[in-house]
C-alpha positions as CSV (number, residue, x, y, z in Angstrom):
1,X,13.4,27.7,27.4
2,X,16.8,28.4,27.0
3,X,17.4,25.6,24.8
4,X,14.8,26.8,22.4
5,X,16.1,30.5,22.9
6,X,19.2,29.6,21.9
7,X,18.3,27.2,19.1
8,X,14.5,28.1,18.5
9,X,15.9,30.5,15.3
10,X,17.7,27.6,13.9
11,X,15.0,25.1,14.5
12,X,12.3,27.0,12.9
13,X,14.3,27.6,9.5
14,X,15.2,23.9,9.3
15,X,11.0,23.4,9.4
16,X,10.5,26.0,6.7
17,X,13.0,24.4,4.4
18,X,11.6,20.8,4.9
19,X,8.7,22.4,4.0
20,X,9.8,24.1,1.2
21,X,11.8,20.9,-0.2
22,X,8.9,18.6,0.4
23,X,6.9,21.2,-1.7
24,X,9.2,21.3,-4.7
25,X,9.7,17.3,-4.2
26,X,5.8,16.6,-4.7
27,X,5.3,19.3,-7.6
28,X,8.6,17.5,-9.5
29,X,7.0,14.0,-8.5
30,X,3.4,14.8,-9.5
31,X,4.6,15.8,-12.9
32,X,5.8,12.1,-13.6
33,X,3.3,10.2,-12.0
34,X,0.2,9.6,-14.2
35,X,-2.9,11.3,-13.1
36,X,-1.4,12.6,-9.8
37,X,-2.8,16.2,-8.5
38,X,-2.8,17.6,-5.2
39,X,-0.6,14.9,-3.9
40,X,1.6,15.4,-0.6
41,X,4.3,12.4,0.0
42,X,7.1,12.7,2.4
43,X,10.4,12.9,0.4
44,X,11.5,9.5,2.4
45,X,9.6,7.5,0.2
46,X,10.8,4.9,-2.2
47,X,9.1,4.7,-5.3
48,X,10.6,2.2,-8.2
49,X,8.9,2.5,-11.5
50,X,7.2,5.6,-12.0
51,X,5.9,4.4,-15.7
52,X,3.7,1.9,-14.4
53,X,2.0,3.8,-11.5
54,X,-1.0,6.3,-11.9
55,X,-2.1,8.1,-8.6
56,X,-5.6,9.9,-8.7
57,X,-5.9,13.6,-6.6
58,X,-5.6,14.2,-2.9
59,X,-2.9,11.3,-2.4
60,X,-1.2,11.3,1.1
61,X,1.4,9.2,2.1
62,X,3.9,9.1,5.6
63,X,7.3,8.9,6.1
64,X,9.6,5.6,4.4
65,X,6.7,4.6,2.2
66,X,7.8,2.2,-0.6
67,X,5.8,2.2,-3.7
68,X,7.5,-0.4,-6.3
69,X,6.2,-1.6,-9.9
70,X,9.1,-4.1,-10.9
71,X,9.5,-4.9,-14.6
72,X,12.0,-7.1,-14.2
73,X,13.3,-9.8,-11.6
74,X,16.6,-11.6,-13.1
75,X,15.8,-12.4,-16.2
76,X,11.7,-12.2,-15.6
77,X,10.1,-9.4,-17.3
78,X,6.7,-7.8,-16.3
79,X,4.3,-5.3,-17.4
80,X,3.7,-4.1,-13.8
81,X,0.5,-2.1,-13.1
82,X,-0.5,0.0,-9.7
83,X,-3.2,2.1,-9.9
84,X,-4.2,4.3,-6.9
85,X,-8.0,6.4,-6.8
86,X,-8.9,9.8,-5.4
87,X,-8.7,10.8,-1.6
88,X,-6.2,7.7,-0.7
89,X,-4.0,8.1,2.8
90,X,-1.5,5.9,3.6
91,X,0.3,6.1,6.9
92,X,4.3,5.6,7.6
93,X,6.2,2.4,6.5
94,X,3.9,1.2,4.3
95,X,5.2,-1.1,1.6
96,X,3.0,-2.0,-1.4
97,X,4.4,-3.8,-4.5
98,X,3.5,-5.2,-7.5
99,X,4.4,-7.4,-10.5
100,X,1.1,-7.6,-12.3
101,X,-1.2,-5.6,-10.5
102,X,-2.2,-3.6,-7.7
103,X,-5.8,-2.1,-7.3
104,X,-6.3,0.8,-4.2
105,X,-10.2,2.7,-4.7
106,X,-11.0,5.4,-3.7
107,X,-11.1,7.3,0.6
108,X,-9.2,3.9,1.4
109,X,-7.0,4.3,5.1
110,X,-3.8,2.5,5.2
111,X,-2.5,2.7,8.7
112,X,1.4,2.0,9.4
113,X,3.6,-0.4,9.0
114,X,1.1,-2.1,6.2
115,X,2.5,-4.8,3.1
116,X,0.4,-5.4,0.1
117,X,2.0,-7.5,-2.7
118,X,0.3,-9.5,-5.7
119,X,3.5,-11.5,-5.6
120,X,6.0,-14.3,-3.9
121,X,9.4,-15.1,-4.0
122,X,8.9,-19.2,-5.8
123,X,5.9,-21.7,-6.5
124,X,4.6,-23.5,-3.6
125,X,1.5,-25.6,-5.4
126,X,0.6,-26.7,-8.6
127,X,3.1,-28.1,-11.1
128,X,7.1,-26.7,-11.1
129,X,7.3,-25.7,-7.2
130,X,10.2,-24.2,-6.0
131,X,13.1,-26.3,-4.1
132,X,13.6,-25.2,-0.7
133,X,17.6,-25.9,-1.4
134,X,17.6,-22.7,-3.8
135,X,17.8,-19.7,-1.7
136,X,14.8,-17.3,-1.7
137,X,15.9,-14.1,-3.5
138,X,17.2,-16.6,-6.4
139,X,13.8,-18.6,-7.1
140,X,11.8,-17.1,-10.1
141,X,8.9,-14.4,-9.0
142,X,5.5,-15.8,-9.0
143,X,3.9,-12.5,-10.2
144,X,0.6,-13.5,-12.5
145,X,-2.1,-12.4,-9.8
146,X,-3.8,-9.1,-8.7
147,X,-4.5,-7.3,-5.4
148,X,-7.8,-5.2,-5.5
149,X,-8.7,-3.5,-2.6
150,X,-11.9,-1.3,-3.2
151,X,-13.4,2.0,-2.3
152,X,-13.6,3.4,1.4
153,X,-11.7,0.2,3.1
154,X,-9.8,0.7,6.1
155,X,-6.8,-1.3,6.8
156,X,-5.5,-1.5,11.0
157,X,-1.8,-1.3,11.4
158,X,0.3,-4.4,10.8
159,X,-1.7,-5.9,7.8
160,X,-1.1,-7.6,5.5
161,X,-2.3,-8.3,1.5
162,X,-1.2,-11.1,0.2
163,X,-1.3,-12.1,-4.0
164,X,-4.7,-12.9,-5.1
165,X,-6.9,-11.2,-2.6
166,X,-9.7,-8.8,-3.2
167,X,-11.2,-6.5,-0.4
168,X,-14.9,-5.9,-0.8
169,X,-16.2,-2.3,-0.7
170,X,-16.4,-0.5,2.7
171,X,-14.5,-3.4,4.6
172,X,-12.4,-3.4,7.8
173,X,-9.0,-5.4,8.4
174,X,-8.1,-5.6,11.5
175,X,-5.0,-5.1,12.8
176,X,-1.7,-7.2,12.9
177,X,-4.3,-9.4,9.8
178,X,-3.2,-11.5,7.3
179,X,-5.2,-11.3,4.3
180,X,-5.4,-14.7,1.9
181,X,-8.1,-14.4,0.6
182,X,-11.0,-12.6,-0.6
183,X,-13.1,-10.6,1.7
184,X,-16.6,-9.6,1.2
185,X,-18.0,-5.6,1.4
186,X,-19.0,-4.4,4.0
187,X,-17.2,-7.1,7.0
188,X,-15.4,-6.7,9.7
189,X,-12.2,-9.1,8.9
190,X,-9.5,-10.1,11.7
191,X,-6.7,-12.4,12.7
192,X,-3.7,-15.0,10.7
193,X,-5.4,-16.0,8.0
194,X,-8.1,-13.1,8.4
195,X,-11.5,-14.4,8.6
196,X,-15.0,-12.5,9.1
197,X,-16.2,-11.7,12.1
198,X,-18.6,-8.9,11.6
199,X,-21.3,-7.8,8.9
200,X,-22.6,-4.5,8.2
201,X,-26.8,-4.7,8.2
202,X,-27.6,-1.9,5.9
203,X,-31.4,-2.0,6.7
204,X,-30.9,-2.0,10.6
205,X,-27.5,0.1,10.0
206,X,-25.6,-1.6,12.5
207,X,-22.3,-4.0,12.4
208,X,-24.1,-7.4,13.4
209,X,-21.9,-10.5,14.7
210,X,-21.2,-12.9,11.5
């Protein structure tokens, strides 16, 4: 009690400024982003590319969240696309970034601590793959695939999206996941690589064992 008698003035003007600058910092941001209304993102955020990101209304992001549409990588160029829907939250230290594009629908949950990329640091199949001699931040970006993740998905803490994956509509990951590859609406996805382990039955309107 004396602590906060003695500070408790100074404490509560440092929250009302906070405030006040996270106010002016989301009006000034939702002016630049595309679409954006009614957003509220914690000024620790790191966003890279403002040109090629549209965010729909009612966006809510934590603290440290990284939000990055690269254009160029060395001497890669790319036309870079993320495109968030209405009602989105996303929880702290969440990292999503794209190359080509990203895909969030609408009333998804991101908990914390969540990466979703569409791309990879070198080639590791097909023709042209990347020498494990070159270091990593030097091989060329493999950035020609999408991430879609659809309306009302929830993804658990720890996830996460790799390039190339779509999430069906109304679908659960799990948490500490790793998504590969495409999961179907309405499941119940866990573990490294994720895999299905629960349906939704919409007649009998229960999750059923897949």
């Amino acid at each position: 009690m004396a602590y906060y008698r003695e500070h408790g003035l100074a404490l509560t003007v440092v929250r009302k400024v906070r405030r006040l600058y996270r106010k002016i910092f989301n009006r000034l941001l939702s002016m630049k982003l595309t679409g954006a209304k009614g957003i509220n993102i914690d000024p620790s955020c790191q966003i890279v590319g403002l040109p090629y990101i549209s965010i729909g209304t009612s966006f809510r992001a934590g603290v440290h969240f990284r939000l990055e549409a690269f254009s160029k990588y060395g001497v890669q160029t790319f036309s870079p696309r993320i495109v968030i829907k209405d009602n989105v939250e996303i929880h702290d230290f969440v990292h999503i970034g794209a190359t080509n594009y990203v895909e969030i629908g609408n009333d998804v949950l991101v908990a914390s601590k969540v990466y979703i990329s569409d791309h990879n640091h070198g080639f590791y199949s097909g023709d042209d793959q990347s020498d494990p001699e070159i270091p990593p931040a030097q091989r060329p970006i493999d950035g020609e695939r999408r991430v879609i993740i659809e309306d009302n998905v929830w993804l658990g803490e720890f996830v996460s999206v790799l390039p190339g994956v779509t999430i069906g509509r109304g679908s659960i990951i799990g948490a500490n996941s790793v998504v590969t590859r495409d999961i179907p609406p309405f499941c119940v996805a866990v573990g490294t690589p994720a895999r299905v382990v629960k349906r939704y039955d919409p007649v009998g309107k229960r999750w059923e064992s897949a």
